[in-house]
BALOBA-1460 file (C-alpha; in Angstrom, 3 decimals):
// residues 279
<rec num="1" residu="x" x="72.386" y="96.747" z="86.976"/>
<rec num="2" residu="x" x="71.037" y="97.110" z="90.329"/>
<rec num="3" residu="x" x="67.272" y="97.547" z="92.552"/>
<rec num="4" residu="x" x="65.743" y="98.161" z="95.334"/>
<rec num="5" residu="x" x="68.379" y="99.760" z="97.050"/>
<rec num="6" residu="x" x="68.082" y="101.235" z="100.314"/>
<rec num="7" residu="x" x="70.102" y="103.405" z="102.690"/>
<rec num="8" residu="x" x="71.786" y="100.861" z="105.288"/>
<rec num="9" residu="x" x="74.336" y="103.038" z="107.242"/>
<rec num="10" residu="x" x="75.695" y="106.556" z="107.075"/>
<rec num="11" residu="x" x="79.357" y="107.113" z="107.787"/>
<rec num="12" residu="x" x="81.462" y="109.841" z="108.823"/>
<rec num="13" residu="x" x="81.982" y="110.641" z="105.003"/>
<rec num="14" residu="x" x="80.289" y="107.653" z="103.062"/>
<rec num="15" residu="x" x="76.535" y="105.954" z="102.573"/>
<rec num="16" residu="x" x="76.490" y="102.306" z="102.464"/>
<rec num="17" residu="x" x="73.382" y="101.209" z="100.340"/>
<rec num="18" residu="x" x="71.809" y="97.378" z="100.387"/>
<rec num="19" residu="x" x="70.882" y="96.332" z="96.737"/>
<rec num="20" residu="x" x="70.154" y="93.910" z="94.313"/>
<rec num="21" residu="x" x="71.905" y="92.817" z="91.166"/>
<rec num="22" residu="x" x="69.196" y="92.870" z="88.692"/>
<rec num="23" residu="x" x="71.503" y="89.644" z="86.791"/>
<rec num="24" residu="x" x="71.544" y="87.334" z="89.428"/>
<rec num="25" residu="x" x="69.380" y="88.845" z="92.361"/>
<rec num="26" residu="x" x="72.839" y="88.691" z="94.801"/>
<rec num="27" residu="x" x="71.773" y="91.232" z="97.240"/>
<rec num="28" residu="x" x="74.958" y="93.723" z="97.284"/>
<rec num="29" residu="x" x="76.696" y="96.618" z="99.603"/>
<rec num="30" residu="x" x="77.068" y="99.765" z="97.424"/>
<rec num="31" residu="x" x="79.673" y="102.330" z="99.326"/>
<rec num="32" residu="x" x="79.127" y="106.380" z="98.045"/>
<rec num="33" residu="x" x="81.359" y="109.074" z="98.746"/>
<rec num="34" residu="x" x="78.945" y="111.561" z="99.942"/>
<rec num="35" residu="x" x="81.398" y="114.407" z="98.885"/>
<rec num="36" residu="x" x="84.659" y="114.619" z="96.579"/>
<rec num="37" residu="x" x="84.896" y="118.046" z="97.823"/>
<rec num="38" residu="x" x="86.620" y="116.665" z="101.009"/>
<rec num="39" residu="x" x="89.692" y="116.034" z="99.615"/>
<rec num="40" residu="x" x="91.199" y="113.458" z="102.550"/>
<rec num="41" residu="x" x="87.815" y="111.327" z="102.121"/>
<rec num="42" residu="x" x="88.720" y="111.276" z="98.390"/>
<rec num="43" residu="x" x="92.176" y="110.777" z="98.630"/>
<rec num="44" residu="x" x="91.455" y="107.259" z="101.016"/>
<rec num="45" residu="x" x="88.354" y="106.069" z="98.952"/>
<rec num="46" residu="x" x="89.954" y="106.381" z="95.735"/>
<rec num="47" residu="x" x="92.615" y="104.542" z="97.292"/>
<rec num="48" residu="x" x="89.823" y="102.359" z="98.456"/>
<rec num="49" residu="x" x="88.650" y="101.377" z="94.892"/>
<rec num="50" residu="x" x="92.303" y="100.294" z="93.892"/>
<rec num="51" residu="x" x="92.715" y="98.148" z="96.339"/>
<rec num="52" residu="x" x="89.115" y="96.437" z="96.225"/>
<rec num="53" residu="x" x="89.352" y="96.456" z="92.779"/>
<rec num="54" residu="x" x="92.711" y="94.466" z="92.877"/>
<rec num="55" residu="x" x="92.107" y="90.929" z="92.069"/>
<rec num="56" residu="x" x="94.539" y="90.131" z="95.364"/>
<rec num="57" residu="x" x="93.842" y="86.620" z="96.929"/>
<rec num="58" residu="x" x="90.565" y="84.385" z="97.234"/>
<rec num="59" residu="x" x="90.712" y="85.021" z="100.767"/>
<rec num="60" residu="x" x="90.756" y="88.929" z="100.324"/>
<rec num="61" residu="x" x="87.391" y="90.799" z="100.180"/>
<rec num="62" residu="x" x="87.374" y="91.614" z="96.241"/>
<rec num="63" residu="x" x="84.559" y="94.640" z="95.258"/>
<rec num="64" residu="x" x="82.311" y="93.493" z="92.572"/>
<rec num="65" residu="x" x="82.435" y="97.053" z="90.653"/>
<rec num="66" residu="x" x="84.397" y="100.134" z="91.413"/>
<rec num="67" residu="x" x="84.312" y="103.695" z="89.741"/>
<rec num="68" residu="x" x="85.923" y="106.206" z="90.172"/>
<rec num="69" residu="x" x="84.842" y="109.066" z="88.075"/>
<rec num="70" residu="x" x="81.728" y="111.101" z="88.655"/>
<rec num="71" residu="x" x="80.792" y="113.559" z="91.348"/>
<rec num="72" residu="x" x="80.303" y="110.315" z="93.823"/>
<rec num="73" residu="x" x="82.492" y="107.685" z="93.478"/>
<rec num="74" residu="x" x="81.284" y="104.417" z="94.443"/>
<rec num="75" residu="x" x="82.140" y="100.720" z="94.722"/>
<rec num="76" residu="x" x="80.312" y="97.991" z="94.800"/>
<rec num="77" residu="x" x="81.228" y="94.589" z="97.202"/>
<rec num="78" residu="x" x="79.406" y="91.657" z="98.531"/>
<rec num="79" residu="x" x="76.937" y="91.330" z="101.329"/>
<rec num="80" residu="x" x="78.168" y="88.410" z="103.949"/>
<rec num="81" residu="x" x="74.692" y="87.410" z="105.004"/>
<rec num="82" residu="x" x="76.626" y="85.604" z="108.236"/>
<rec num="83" residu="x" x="78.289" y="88.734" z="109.347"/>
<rec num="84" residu="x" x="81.984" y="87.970" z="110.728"/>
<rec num="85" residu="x" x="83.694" y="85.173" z="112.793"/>
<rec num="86" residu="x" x="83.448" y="87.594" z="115.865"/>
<rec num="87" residu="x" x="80.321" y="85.680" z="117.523"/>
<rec num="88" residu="x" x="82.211" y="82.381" z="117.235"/>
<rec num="89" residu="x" x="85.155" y="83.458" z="119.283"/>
<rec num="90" residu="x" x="85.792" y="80.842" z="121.985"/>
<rec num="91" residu="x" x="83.476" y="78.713" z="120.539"/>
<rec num="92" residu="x" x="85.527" y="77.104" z="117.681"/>
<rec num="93" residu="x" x="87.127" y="73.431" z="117.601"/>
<rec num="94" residu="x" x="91.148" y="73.334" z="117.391"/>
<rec num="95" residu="x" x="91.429" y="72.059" z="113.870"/>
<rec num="96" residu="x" x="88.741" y="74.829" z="112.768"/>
<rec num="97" residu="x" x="90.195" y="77.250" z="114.935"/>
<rec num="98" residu="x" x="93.762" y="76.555" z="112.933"/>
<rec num="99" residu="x" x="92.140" y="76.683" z="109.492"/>
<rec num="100" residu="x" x="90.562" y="79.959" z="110.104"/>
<rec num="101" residu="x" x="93.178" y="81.871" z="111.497"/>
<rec num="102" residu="x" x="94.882" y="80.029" z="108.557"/>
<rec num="103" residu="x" x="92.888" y="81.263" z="106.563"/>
<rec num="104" residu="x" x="93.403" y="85.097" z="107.333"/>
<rec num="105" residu="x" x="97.409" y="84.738" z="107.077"/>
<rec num="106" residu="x" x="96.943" y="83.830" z="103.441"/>
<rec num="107" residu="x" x="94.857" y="87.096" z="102.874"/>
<rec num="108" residu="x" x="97.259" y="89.259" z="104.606"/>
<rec num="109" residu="x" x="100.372" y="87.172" z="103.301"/>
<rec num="110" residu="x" x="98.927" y="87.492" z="99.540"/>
<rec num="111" residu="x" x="98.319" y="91.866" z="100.979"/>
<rec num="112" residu="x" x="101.683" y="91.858" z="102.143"/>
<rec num="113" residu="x" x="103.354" y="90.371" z="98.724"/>
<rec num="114" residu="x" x="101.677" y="93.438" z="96.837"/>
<rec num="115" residu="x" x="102.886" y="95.750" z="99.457"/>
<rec num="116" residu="x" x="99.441" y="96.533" z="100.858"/>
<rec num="117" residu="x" x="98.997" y="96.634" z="104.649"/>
<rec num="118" residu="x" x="95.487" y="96.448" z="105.890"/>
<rec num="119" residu="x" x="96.113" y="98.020" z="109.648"/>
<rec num="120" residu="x" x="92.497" y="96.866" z="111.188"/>
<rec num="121" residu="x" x="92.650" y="92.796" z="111.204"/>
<rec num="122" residu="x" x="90.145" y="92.024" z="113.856"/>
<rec num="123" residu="x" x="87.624" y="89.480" z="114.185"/>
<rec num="124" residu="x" x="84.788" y="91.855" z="113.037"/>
<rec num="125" residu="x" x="86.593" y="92.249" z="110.105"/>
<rec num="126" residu="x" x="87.258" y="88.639" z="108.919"/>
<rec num="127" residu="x" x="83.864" y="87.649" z="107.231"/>
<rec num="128" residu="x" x="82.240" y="84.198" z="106.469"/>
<rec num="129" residu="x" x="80.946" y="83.523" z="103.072"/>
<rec num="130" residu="x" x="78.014" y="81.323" z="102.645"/>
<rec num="131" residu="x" x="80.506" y="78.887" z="101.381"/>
<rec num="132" residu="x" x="81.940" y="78.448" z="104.878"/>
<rec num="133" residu="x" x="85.389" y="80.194" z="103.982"/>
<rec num="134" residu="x" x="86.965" y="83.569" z="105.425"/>
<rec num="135" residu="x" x="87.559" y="86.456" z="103.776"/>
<rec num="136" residu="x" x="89.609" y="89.599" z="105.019"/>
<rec num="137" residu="x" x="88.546" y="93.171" z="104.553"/>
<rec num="138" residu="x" x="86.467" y="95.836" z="106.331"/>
<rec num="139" residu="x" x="83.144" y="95.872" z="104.859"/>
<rec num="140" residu="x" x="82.135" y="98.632" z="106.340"/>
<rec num="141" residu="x" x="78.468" y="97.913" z="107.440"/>
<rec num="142" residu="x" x="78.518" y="93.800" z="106.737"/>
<rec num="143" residu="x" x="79.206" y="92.899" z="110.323"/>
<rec num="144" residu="x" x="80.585" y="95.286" z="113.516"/>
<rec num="145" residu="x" x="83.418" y="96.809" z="112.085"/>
<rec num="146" residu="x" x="82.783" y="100.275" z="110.601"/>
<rec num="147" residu="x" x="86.335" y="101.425" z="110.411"/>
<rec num="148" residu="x" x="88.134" y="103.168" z="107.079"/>
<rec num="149" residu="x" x="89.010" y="100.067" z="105.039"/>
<rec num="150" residu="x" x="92.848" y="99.808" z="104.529"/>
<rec num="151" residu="x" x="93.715" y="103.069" z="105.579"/>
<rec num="152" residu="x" x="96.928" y="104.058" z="105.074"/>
<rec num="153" residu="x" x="97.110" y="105.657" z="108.883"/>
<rec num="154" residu="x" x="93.847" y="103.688" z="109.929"/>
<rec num="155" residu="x" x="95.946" y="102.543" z="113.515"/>
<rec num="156" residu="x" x="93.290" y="99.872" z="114.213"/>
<rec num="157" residu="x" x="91.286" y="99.132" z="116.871"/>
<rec num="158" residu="x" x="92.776" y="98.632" z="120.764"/>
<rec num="159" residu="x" x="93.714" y="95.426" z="121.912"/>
<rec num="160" residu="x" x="94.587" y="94.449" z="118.321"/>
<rec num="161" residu="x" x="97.262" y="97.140" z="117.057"/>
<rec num="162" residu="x" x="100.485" y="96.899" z="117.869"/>
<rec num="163" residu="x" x="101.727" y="98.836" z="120.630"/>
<rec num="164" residu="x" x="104.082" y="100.733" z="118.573"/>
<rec num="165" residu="x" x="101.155" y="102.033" z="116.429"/>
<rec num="166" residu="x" x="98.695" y="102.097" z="119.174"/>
<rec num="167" residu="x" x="97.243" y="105.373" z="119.944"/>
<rec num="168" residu="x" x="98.690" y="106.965" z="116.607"/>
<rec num="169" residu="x" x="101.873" y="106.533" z="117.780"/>
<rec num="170" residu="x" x="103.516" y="105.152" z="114.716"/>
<rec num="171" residu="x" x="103.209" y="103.962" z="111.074"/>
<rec num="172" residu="x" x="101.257" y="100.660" z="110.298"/>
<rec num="173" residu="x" x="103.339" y="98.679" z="108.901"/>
<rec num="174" residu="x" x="102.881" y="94.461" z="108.276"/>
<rec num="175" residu="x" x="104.546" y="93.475" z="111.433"/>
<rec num="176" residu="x" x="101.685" y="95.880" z="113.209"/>
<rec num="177" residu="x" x="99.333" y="93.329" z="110.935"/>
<rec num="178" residu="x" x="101.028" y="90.383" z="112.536"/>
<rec num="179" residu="x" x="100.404" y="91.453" z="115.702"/>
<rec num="180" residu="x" x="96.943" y="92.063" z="115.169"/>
<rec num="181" residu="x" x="96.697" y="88.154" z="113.361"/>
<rec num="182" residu="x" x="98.205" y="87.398" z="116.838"/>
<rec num="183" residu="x" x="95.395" y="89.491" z="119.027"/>
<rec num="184" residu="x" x="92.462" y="88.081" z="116.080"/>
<rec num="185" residu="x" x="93.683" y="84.243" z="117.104"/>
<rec num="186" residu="x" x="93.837" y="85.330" z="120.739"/>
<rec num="187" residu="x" x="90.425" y="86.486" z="120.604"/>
<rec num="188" residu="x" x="88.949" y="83.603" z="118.446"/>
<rec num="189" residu="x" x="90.813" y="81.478" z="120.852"/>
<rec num="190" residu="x" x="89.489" y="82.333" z="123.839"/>
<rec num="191" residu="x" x="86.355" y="84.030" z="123.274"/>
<rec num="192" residu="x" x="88.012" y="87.348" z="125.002"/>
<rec num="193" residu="x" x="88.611" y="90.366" z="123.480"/>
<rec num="194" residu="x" x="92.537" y="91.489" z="124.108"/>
<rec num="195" residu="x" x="93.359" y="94.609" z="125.602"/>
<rec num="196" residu="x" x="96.264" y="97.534" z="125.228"/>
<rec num="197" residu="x" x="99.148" y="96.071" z="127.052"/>
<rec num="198" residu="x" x="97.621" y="92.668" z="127.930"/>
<rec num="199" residu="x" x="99.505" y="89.301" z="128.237"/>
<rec num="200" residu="x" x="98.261" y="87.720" z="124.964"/>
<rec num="201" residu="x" x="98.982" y="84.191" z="125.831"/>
<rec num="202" residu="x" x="95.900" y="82.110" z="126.207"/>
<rec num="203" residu="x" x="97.387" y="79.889" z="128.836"/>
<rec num="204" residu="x" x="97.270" y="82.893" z="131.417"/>
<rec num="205" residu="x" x="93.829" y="83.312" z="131.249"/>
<rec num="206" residu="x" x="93.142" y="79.613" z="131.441"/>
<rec num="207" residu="x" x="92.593" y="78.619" z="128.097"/>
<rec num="208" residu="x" x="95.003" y="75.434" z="126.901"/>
<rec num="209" residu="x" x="94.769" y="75.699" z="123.757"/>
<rec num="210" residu="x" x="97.574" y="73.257" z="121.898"/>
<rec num="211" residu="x" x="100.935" y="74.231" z="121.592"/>
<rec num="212" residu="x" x="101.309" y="75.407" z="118.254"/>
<rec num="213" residu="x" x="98.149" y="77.866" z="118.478"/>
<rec num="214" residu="x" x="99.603" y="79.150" z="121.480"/>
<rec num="215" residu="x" x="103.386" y="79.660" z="120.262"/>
<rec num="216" residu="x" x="101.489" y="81.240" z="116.642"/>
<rec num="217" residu="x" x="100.077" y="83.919" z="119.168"/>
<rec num="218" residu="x" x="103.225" y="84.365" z="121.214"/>
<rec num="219" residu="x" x="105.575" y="84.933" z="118.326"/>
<rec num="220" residu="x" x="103.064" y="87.410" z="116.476"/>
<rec num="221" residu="x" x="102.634" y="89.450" z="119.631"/>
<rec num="222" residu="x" x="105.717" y="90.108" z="120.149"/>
<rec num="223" residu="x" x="106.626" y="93.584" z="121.756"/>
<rec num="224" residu="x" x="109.707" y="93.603" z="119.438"/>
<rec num="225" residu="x" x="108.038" y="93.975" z="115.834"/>
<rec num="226" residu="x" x="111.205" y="93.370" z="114.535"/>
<rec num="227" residu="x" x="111.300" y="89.513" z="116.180"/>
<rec num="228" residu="x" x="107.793" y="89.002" z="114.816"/>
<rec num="229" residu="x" x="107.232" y="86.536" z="111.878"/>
<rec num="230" residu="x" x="105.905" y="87.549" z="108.932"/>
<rec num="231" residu="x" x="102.279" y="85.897" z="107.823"/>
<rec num="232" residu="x" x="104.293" y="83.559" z="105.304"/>
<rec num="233" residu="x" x="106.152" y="82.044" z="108.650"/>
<rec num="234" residu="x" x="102.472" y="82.321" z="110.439"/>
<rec num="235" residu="x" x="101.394" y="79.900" z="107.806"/>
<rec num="236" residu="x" x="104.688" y="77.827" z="107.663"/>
<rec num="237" residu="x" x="104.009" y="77.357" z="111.539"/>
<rec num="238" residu="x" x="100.156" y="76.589" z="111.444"/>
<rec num="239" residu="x" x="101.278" y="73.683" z="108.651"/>
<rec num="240" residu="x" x="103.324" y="71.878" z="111.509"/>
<rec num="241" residu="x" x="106.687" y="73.669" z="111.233"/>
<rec num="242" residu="x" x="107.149" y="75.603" z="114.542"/>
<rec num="243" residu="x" x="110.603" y="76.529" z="113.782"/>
<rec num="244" residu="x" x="109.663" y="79.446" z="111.232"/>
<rec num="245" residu="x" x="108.573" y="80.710" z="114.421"/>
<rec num="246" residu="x" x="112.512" y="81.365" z="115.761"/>
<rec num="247" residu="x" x="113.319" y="84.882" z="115.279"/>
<rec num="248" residu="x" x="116.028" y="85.580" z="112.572"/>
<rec num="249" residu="x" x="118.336" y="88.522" z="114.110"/>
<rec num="250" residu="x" x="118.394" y="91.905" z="111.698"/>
<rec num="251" residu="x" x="120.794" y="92.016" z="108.852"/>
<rec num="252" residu="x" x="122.329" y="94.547" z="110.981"/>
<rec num="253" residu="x" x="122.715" y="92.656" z="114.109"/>
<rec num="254" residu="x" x="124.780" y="89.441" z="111.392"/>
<rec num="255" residu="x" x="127.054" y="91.877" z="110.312"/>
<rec num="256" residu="x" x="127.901" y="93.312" z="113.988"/>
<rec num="257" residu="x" x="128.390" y="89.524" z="115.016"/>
<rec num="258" residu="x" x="130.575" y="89.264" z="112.229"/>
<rec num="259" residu="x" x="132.412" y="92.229" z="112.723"/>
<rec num="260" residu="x" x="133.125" y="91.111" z="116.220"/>
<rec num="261" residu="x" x="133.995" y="87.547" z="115.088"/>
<rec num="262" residu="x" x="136.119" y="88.420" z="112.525"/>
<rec num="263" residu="x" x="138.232" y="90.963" z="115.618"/>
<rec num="264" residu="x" x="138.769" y="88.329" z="117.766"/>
<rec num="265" residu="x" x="140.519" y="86.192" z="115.401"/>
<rec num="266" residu="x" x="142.413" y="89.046" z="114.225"/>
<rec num="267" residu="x" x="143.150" y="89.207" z="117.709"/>
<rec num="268" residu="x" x="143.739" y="85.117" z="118.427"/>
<rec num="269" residu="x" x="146.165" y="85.213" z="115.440"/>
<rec num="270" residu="x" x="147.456" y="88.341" z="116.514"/>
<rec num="271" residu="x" x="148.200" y="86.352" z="119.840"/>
<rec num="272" residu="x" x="149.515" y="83.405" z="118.593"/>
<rec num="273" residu="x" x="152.096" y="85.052" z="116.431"/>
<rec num="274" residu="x" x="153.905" y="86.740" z="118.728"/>
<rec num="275" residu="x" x="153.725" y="83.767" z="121.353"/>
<rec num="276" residu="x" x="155.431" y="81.948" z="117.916"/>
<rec num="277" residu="x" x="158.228" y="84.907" z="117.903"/>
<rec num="278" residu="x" x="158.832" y="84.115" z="121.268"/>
<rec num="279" residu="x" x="159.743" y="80.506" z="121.403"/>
């Protein structure tokens, strides 16, 4: 199936290999588990090999073999011979700059829909295939990134987790991936990288960058994840419609309002009877 493979990068608890596909000579990352024996490294690879396995969206990093069994389980992905989008950060044109970052909030939207949550979007980790398009993932020796692919308490990288998640502090969750599609677009937008606690609106730091872009980043960095969009509304937004952007209160927050409604026309009728008794 494969040759000529070669050690490319160690890990803290994987090998990535560079090989060939005998069948079509695609050179190909291999990732080992060095040791099933460390049962946390085995419970997050396994995990791993699910998710890479999953046939997800086209814009999601998709492993071309994964197994499980054996002593050292291994899968076996794609090599993105252009490395990420992180070198072209600042350098992009508007419309391509919108179709990229487009681009990501279908992977994480189509992620989200299957209840998966990446929790390290970054620029490093959005690769370019030779075909031009984006795909999402951590390919853990492609490009820069070299971070535990889709983690389930990865926390991400600072400047691009949320701050409720920064540090450890709390859960990923997908409005922690918003904010990070909100620090990716920052970053791709203005060629800086963002930083824990930073204003994340391009327009500070003196890039004017058209409306819509900017409100896309604004409204997925907000502090509040609960006020953030989801990457369906990211989408909805980059496609023209700038009013998915408006924050919909909680279900809890309706009810209170119509709680508090409902009391003051108990208490406007309650009023206006007894001024009727009175005339």
């Amino acid at each position: 199936m494969i040759r000529n493979h070669r050690l490319f990068k160690r890990g803290t608890w994987a090998d990535l290999y560079l090989a060939e596909l005998i069948a079509t000579g695609e050179t190909v990352i291999i990732k080992v588990l060095r040791d099933r024996r460390d049962k946390t490294a085995l419970h997050t690879f396994l995990r791993e090999i699910r998710i890479v396995t999953t046939s997800i969206h086209k814009r999601v990093l998709r492993a071309i073999l994964g197994n499980s069994d054996g002593p050292q389980p291994y899968y076996i992905m794609p090599y993105f011979r252009h490395g990420p989008i992180t070198p072209y950060a600042g350098k992009l044109p508007h419309d391509r700059l919108r179709a990229a970052i487009r681009q990501v909030c279908e992977g994480v939207a189509a992620m989200h829909a299957q209840e998966i949550i990446h929790g390290d979007l970054k620029p490093d980790n959005v690769m370019i295939a030779a075909d031009g398009n984006l795909h999402v993932g951590d390919p853990l020796g492609n490009g820069a990134g070299c971070t535990v692919m889709y983690a389930e308490n990865s926390g991400g990288t600072p400047g691009y987790w949320a701050p409720e998640v920064a540090g450890g502090g709390g859960p990923i969750s997908k409005a922690a991936d918003v904010f990070s599609i909100g620090a990716t677009l920052f970053h791709l937008a203005t060629g800086r990288r963002p930083m824990d606690g930073q204003n994340l609106d391009p327009w500070a730091v003196g890039m004017h960058v058209p409306e819509d872009i900017r409100q896309v980043i604004l409204a997925a960095c907000r502090r509040d994840p609960n006020l953030r969009p989801s990457a369906e509304q990211l989408i909805l937004a980059l496609d023209g419609n700038l009013g998915a952007l408006v924050p919909t209160p909680p279900t809890s927050a309706i009810a209170g309002l119509a709680i508090l409604v409902g009391a003051c026309c108990a208490v406007l009728i309650g009023i206006g009877s007894l001024f009727g008794k009175n005339k």
